[in-house]
N, C-alpha and C positions, 0 to 999 in steps of 0.2 A: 536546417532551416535557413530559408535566403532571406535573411534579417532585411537587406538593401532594401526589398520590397516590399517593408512593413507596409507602405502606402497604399499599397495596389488594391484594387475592388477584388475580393476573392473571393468563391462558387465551389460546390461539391454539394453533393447527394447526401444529407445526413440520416436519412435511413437505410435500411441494409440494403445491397443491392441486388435484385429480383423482381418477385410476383408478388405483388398487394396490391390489396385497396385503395392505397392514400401511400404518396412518397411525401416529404419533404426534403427542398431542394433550399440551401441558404445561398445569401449574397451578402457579402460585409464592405465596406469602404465607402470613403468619399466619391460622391457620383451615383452612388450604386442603383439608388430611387431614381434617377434620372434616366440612367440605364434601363434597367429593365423595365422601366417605363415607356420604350421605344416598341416595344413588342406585344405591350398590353394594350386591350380596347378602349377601358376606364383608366383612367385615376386610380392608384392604393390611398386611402387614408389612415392615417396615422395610427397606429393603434388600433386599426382595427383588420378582420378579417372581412372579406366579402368576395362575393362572385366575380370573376373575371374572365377572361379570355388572351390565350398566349396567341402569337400567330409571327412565325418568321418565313416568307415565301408560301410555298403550298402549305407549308408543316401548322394546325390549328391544333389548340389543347385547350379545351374549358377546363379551368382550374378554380381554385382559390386563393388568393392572394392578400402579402399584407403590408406593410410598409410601419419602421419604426428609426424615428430623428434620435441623434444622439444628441448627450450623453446618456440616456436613459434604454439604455439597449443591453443585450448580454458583452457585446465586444466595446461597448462604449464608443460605437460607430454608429453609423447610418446601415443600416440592416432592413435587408426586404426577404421574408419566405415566401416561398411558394408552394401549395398544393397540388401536384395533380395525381393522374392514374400512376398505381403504382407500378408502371410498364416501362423497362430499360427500355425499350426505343423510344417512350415520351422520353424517358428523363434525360437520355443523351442526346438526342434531338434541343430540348429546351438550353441544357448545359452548353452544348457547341456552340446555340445561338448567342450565347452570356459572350466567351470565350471569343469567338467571331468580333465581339462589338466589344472589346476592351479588358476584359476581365479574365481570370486567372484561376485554373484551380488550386484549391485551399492545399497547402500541404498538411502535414500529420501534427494535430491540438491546434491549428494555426487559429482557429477562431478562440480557443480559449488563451490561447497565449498571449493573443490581441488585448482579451478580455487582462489577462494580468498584466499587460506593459499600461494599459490605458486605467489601471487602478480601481479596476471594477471588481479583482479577485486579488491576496494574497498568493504565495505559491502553495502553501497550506493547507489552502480552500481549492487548488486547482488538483492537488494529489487526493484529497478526500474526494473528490468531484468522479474522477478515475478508477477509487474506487469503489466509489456509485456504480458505477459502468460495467465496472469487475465483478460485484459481488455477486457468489453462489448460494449463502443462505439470506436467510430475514434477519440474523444477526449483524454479519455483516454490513448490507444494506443500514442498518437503523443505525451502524457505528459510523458509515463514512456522511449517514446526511445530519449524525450529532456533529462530526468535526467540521462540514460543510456551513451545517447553518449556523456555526460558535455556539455549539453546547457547551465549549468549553474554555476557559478563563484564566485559568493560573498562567500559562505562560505569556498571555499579553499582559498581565498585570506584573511579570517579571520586568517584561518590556519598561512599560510605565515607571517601575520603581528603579532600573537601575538607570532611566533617562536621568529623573531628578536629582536620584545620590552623586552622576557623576556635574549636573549642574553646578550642584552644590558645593563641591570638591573642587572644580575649574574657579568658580566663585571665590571663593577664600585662596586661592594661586593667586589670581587676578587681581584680588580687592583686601584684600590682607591689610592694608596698610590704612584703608577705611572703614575696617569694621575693630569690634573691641575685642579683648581676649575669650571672654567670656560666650560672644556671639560664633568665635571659629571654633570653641568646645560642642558647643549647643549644634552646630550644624553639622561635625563628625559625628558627634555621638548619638545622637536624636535622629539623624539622617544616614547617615552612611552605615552603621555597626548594624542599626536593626535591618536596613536594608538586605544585608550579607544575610544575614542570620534566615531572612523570609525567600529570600532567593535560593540559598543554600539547599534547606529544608522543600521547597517546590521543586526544584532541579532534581532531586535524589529521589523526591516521591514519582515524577515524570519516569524516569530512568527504572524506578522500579518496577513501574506499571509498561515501559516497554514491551517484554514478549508478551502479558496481554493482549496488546492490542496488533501484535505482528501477528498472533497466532490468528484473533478475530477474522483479520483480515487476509493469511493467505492459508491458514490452516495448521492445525497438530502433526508435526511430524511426527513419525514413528519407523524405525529400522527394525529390522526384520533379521536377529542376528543368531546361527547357532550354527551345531557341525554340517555335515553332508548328509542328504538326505533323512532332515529330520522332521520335512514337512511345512518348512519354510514356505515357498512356491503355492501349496494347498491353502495355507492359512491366507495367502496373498488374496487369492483367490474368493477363498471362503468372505471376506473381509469386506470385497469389495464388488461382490457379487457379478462377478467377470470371469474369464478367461484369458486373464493378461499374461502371469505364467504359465509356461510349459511345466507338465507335471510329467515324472515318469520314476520309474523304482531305480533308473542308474544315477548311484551317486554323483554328485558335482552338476548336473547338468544346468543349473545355471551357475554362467560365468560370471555376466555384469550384473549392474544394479538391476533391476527393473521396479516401474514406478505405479501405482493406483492410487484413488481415491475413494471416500465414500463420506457421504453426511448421516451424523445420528447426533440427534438431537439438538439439530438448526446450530452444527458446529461439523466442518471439513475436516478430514483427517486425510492427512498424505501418507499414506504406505511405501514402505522401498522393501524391497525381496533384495537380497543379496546374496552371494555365492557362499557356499559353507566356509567355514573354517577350519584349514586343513593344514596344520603348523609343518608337517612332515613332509609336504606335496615339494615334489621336483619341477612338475608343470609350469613352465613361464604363464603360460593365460591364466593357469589358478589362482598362480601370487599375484597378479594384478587383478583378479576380481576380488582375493583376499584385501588387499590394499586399498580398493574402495570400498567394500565392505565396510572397512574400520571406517574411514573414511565418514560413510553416510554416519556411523552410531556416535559419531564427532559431532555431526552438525543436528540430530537430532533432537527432539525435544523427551523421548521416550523410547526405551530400547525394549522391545521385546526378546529376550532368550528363549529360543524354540529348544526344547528336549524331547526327544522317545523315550528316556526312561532305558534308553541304552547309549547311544551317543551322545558325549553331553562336552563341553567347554566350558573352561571358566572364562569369564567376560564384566572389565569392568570399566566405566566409564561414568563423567563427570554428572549425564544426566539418571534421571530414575530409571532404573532396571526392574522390567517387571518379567518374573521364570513361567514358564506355561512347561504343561509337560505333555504333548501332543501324542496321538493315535491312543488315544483313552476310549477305544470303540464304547465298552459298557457302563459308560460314566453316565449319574443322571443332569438334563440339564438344567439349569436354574435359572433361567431369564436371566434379569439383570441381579438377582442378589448372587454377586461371584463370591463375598466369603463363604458362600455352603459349597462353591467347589473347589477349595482352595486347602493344603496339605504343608505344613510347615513353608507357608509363605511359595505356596506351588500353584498355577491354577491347572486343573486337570479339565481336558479337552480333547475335542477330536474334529479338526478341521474338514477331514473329510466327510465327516457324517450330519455335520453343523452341529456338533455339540457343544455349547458353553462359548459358541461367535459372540452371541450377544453380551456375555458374561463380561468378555475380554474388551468389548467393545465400551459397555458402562464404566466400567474398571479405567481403560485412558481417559473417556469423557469426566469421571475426575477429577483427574490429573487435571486437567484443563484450566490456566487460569481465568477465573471469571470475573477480575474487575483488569481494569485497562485505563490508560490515560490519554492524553493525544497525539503522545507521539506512537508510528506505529512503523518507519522505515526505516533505515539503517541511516540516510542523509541526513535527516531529523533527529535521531540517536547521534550522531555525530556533531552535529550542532548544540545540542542541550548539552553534552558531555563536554564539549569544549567552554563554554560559557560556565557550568560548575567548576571548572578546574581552574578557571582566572578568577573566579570567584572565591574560592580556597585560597589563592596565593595574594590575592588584594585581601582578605581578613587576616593573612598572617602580615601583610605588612602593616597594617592599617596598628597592629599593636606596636609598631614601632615607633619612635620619636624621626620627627623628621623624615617622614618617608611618602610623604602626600603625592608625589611628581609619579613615583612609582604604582601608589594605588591609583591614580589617576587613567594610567596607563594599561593598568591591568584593567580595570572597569570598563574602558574604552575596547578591550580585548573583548571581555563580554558579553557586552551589549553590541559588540559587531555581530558577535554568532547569532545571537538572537535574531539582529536584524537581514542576517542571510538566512536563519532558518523562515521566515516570512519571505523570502524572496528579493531584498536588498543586498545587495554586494555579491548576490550569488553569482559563480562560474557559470560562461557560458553555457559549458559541458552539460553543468550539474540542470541550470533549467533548461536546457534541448532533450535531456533525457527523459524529465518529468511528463513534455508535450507528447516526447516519443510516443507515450504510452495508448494517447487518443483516436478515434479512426478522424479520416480527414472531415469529416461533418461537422466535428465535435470541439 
């Protein structure tokens, strides 16, 4: 991102680029109305849309056009869209004419990023926005426009509460000497101890609502973990109603991971196939497909143990393991009620003939946790865990005598995170990443 040029009138195509009906073409910056006011017949007024006409040399486009004065705008600029035919030769045509006469294409979230320096978005509100943009189900969708449009409350109210605990705290440092003894009890203990305590308790409830709302939003992992040729690849397959893996009766034939997807019941699930488990194998490529193998059932959220009922591993790991025992050709199926095909904690199946898909499929949906909080990325997770942990260490001090400089300190530790998890003091890095995520329209 070329910060330098936060100033500059910026332009791009916010609709996808091709064959439509209708494009939308934005312009953001000081001048901007004025600008592409050189090229229209009319006037835009403010706030409104209406008929117009583009025209730069031969090049005419009757369009629609609009014009909006800041700060009352998405980037908290002067912003004008434009409508016309949704024909790449209009839009690069109208674009070159911007670009010609001052203006600059948008680089990647540069409009919403505008929108976050100019105070119109938290960064928060700009990764929910993201994943607006992102989402595959209606789940999805409804969770990132709950955290977009502040459905949600507890951690600004953390905000709020440990602003005033640490006022309160600086205050009696400060003013010690004008206030009474009685007054510096009453504003540790009334202020500061309950604060910890409502913080504390919010922080641990956020954190544990975590993979909630990771999973909401990028889906249920699931590994795909058992010997050679026990039908792995099939089940991949069967699962996600594709031909992603290769299937074939010689052992090992897949090396690496391989990855699918599928939606049941307005919830993603990520599949990974991986190469059997062959403890014995001399093969270098094997032990490094063994090695990620392990690998994905590390980072997963739910392991499946594929068995035939002849090749089998033992396999264990930190998440839920659920055993299937695959090529069950004359098994009967059961929709979704998988305890009638399940045999001391077994489900009995046959990927290849679809027997008991859906069985296996109900069975992780689950799993699945179904309440969620607002944090739901790792940045986020890393912010609220930082702020609980200065939190725990200013309530341990806070019981000691004479230790107010330090819980001071610590609080102030805090309520930084906090105030980077909204996008204060945050790393460069951290918010170019966030924008990264945008197409340049956006």
């Amino acid at each position: 991102m070329n910060t330098n040029n936060k100033n500059d009138i910026i332009t791009a195509l916010a609709t996808p680029y091709g064959r439509s009906a209708v494009a939308v073409i934005r312009v953001s910056g000081a001048g901007c109305i004025e600008l592409v006011g050189r090229f229209l017949k009319r006037p835009t007024e403010n706030g409104k849309i209406s008929y117009n006409t583009f025209k730069n040399g031969d090049f005419v486009e009757n369009l629609m056009a609009a014009s909006f004065k800041a700060p009352k705008t998405y980037t908290g600029e002067d912003t004008v869209e434009l409508y016309p035919h949704g024909n790449t030769l209009i839009c690069d045509a109208i674009i070159k004419a911007l670009t010609d006469g001052g203006a600059r294409i948008a680089e990647k979230g540069e409009f919403t990023r505008r929108a976050f320096l100019n105070g119109k978005l938290d960064l928060m509100q700009c990764e929910a926005l993201a994943d607006v943009i992102d989402a595959q189900t209606a789940e999805g969708l409804k969770y990132g426009n709950l955290r977009y449009d502040g459905g949600f409350t507890a951690l600004s109210e953390v905000e709020k509460r440990l602003n005033r605990a640490l006022s309160s705290i600086e205050a009696v440092l400060h003013y010690s000497d004008e206030l009474e003894e009685n007054e510096i009890d009453d504003a540790l203990l009334n202020d500061v101890e309950q604060t910890l305590d409502f913080v504390e308790q919010t922080l641990q409830t956020e954190l544990d609502g975590f993979a909630g709302g990771r999973i909401a939003n990028d889906g249920f992992k699931v590994a795909l973990i058992g010997a050679p040729n026990v039908g792995k690849s099939t089940l991949l397959n069967a699962l996600t109603g594709s031909d992603r893996a290769i299937v074939t009766a010689i052992a090992g034939t897949t090396r690496d991971i391989i990855d699918g997807e599928y939606i049941y019941k307005d919830r993603k699930f990520k599949i990974t196939d991986t190469a059997g488990l062959n403890d014995g194998t001399t093969d270098e490529v094997e032990k490094i497909g063994i090695d990620r193998a392990k690998a994905a059932a590390k980072s997963a959220d739910a392991v499946v143990l594929v068995t035939d009922g002849k090749a089998t591993v033992e396999f264990e790991c930190e998440c839920r393991v659920i055993k299937i025992k695959n090529k069950c050709d004359g098994a009967a199926d059961v929709g979704t009620e998988y305890k009638r095909a399940e045999s001391d904690g077994i489900l009995r199946m046959s990927a290849k003939n679809g027997i008991n898909v859906v069985a296996l499929k109900q069975l992780l949906y689950e799993l699945c946790p179904k309440d969620y909080g607002e944090i739901c990325n790792y940045r986020q997770y890393a912010c609220v865990k930082k702020c609980l942990e200065s939190c725990k260490a200013a309530k341990i001090e806070h019981k000691k005598e004479g230790g107010l400089e330090i819980v001071a300190a610590l609080l102030y530790e805090a309520y930084s995170a906090i105030v980077e998890l909204y996008g204060g003091q945050a790393d460069e890095k951290v918010i170019g990443s966030v924008f990264e995520r945008f197409c340049v329209g956006k």
